[in-house]
N, C-alpha and C positions, 0 to 999 in steps of 0.2 A: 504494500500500500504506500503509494506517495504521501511525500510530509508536505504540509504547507506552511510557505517559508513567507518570508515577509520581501523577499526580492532584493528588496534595498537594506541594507544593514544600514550602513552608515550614508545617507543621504547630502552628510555635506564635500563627500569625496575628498576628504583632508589624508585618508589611507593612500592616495597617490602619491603622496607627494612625500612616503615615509623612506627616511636614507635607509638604504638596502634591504626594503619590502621585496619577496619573492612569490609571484602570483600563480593560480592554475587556474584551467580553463575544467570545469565541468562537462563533460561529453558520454554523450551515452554510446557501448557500443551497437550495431556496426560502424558508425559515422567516427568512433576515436581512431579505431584502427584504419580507415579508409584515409584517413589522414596523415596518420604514422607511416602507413604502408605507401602513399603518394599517389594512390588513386584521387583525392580527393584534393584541389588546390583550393577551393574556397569553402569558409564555414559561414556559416547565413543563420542571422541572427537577426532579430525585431529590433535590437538598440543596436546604438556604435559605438565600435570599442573606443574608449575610451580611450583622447593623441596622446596620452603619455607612457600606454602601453604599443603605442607602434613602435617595432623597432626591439621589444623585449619580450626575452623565452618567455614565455609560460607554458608552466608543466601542465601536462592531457591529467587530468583526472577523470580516469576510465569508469565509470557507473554499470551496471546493468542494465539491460534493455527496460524502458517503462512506458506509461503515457509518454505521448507524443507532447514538447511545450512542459512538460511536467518535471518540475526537479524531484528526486527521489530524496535528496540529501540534506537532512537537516541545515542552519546557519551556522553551527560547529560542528566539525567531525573529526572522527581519528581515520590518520590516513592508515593505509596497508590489511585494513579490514573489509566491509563492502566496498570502498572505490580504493581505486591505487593510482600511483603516478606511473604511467606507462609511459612516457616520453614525454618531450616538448615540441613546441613548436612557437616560431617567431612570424610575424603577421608585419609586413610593410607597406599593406595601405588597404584600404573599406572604398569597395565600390558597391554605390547605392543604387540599387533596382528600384523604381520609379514607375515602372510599369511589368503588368503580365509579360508580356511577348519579351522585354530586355530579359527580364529573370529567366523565363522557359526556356530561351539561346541557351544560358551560359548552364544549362545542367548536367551538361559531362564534364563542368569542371566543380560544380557546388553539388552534384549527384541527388538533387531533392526534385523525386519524380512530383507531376501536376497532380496524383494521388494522395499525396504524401500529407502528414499532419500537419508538417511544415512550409510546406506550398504557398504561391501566391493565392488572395483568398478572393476571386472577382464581386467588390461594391464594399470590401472592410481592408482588403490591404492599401495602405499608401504607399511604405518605403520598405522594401529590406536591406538590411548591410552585408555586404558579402566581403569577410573577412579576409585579404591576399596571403596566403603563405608564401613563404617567401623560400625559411630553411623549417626541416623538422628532423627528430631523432626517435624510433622506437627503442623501448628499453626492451630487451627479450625476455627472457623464462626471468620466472625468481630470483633463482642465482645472480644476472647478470644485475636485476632491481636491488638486490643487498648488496652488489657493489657499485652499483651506482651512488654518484652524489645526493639523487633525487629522495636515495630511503634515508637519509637524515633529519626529513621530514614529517612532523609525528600528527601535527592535528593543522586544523583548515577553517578559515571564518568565511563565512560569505560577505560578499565587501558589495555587490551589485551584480544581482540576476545569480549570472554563472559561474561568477570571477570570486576567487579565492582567495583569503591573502596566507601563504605558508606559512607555519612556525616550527624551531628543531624541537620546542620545547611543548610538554601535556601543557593545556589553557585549564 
């Protein structure tokens, strides 16, 4: 059962501007791994990312499959239990879909079929952001996530929507 989160934690976005804040992007799979794996060049979100994360990794916080639009994940969580950091990936620019037909073009590179939950929605959608990646890294099996940097990472706030802010340390 999905949690119902409040979306916005901290509303004045003062969390941006924290010297050596490290963020993660919430993602459900299949679309985490479509990403990792390089199928996937753009992620298509309702808001835009925020310009002070262009340009900076944020770690995939891999989720399980759920509602479409629905976060599963409370606004604090421990990582490497339900979701993990399966990689990163760095986003260098948000282009905004503005209409059906622009967004429908660019779906073998955003993979969000006219089906989908996520979809253009014809007489409610206005804008989507279609996130650019730029670079990304999958982290593999277990083993390679306990040696990665990424598992130093122990719990996760919600800072807006999907956006995470990391800690080494239990909250």
């Amino acid at each position: 059962m999905a949690r119902q989160t409040s979306g916005n934690v901290d509303n004045d976005a003062t969390w941006l501007n924290a010297k050596d804040a490290v963020f993660g992007l919430e993602m459900q799979l299949p679309w985490s791994r479509h990403l990792l794996e390089g199928r996937k060049s753009v992620e298509v979100r309702s808001y835009n990312l925020p310009p002070q994360l262009l340009g900076t990794k944020l770690y995939i916080l891999e989720s399980q499959p759920g509602t479409d639009g629905v976060s599963a994940l409370g606004d604090q969580i421990k990582l490497h239990h339900n979701v993990k950091i399966r990689g990163w990936c760095l986003f260098d620019a948000v282009k905004e879909y503005t209409t059906q037909s622009d967004f429908e073009v660019d779906e073998g590179r955003h993979l969000v079929s006219p089906t989908s939950g996520y979809a253009w929605k014809e007489g409610s959608t206005q804008v989507l952001y279609g996130w650019i990646a730029k670079e990304y890294e999958l982290i593999g099996d277990n083993t390679q996530i306990t040696n990665h940097e990424a598992s130093h990472y122990k719990t996760a706030v919600r800072r807006k929507r999907s956006i995470f802010q990391l800690y080494k340390e239990d909250l």
